[in-house]
C-alpha positions as CSV (number, residue, x, y, z in Angstrom):
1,X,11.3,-30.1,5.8
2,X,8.9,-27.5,7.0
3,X,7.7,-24.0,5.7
4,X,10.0,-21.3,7.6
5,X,8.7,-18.4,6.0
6,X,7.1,-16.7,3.3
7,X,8.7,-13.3,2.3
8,X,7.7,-10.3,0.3
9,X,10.3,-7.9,-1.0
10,X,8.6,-4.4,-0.5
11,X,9.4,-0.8,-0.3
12,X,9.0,0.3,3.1
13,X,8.9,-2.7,6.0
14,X,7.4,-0.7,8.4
15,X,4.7,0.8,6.7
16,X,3.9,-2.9,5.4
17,X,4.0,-3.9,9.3
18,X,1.8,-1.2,10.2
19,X,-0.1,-2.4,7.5
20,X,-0.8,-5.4,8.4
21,X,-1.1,-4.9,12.4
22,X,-4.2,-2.5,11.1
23,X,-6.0,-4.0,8.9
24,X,-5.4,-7.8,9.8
25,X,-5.0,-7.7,13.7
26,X,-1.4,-9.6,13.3
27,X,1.2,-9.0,16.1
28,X,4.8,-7.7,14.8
29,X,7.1,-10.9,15.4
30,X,10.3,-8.5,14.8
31,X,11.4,-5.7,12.9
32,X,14.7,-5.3,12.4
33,X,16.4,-1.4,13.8
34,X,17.2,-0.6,10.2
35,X,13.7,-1.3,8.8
36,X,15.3,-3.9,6.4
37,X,13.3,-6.9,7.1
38,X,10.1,-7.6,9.5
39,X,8.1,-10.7,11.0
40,X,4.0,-10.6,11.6
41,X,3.2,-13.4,14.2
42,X,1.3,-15.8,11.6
43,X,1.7,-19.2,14.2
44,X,4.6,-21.4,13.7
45,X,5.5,-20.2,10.0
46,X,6.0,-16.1,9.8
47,X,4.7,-13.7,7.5
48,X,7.9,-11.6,6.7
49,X,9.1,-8.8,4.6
50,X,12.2,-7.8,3.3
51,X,13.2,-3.8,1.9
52,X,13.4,-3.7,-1.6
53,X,17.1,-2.3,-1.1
54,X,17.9,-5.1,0.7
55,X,17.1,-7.2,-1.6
56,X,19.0,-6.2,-4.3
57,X,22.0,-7.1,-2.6
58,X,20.8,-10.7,-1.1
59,X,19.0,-11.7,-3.9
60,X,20.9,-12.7,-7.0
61,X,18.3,-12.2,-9.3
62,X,16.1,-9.1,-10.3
63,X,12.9,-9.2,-8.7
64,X,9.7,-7.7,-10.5
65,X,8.2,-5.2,-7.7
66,X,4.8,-5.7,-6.1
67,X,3.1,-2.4,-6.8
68,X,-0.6,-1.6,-5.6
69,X,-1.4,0.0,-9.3
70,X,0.3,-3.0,-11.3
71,X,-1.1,-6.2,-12.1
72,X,-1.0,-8.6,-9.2
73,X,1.9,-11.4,-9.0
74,X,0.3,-15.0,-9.5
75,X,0.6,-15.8,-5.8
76,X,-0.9,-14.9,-3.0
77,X,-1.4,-14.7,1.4
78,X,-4.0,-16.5,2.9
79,X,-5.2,-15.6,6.4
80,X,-7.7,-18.1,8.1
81,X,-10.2,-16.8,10.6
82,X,-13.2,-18.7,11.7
83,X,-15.6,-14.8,11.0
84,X,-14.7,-14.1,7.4
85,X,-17.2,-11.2,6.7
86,X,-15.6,-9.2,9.8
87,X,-11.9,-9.7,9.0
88,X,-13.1,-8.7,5.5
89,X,-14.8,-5.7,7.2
90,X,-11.4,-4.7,9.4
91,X,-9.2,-5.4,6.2
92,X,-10.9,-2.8,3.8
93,X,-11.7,-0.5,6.7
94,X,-7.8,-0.6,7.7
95,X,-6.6,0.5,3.8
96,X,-6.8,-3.3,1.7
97,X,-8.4,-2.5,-1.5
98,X,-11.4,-4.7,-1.9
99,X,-11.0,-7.8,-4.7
100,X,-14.1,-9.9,-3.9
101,X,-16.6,-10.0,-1.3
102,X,-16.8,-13.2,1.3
103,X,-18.4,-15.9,-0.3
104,X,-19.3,-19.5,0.5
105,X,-17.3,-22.0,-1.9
106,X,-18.5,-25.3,-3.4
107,X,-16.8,-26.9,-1.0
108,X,-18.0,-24.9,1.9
109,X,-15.0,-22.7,2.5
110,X,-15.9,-19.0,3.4
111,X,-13.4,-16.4,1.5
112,X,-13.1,-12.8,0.3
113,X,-9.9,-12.0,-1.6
114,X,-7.9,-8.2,-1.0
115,X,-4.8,-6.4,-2.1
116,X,-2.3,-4.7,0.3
117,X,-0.5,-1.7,0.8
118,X,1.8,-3.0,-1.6
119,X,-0.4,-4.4,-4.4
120,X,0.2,-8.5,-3.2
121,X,-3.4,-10.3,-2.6
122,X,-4.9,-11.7,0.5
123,X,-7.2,-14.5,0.8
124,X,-9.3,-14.0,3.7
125,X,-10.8,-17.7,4.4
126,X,-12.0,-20.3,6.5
127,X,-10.5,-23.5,7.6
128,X,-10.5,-25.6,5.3
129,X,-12.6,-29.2,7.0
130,X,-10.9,-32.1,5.3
């Protein structure tokens, strides 16, 4: 098995995809005519997002929203860039809310943590060197 892809259920897809062309530099995979479900180029997994309406009919459970004034959900995005301080710099400056500056890890990873337009958090980090 391999990852396929990691979806958010969010309000409006093309303001998330907007979103995150802005502030992270990613390249819109697809988007979908009726704004129901987008793709950010991400490599060979995708970064997508799914309309809250549609969801409620695909999903046959109730899904607790991701809202940028609520308390963040216990998972997050992780973006990995080699210049941690700039993508920090583009993120904030493109509308993330700032969580936590870029700071070196004990294990030498560089990362600064964000919200989205839609309240989910974004780890901004370094490769990790194993």
């Amino acid at each position: 098995m391999k990852l396929g892809w990691v979806i958010f259920v969010v309000p409006d897809v093309a303001a998330t995809v907007a979103f995150y062309e802005a502030a992270f530099g990613l390249g819109r995979r697809f988007v979908a005519e009726d704004g129901t479900y987008g793709e950010m180029e991400t490599g060979e997994s995708a970064l997508a997002f799914v309309a809250e309406s549609l969801a409620e009919t695909s999903i046959p459970i109730a899904l607790r929203p991701n809202r940028p004034n609520d308390p963040p959900a216990a998972a997050q995005i992780t973006l990995v860039t080699d210049d941690v301080a700039t993508a920090y710099d583009r993120a904030t400056g493109g509308g993330a809310v700032p969580l936590a500056a870029p700071v070196v890890t004990p294990w030498g990873q560089t990362v600064a943590y964000v919200r989205d337009v839609n309240g989910v958090v974004v780890e901004i980090g370094t490769p990790i060197v194993t």
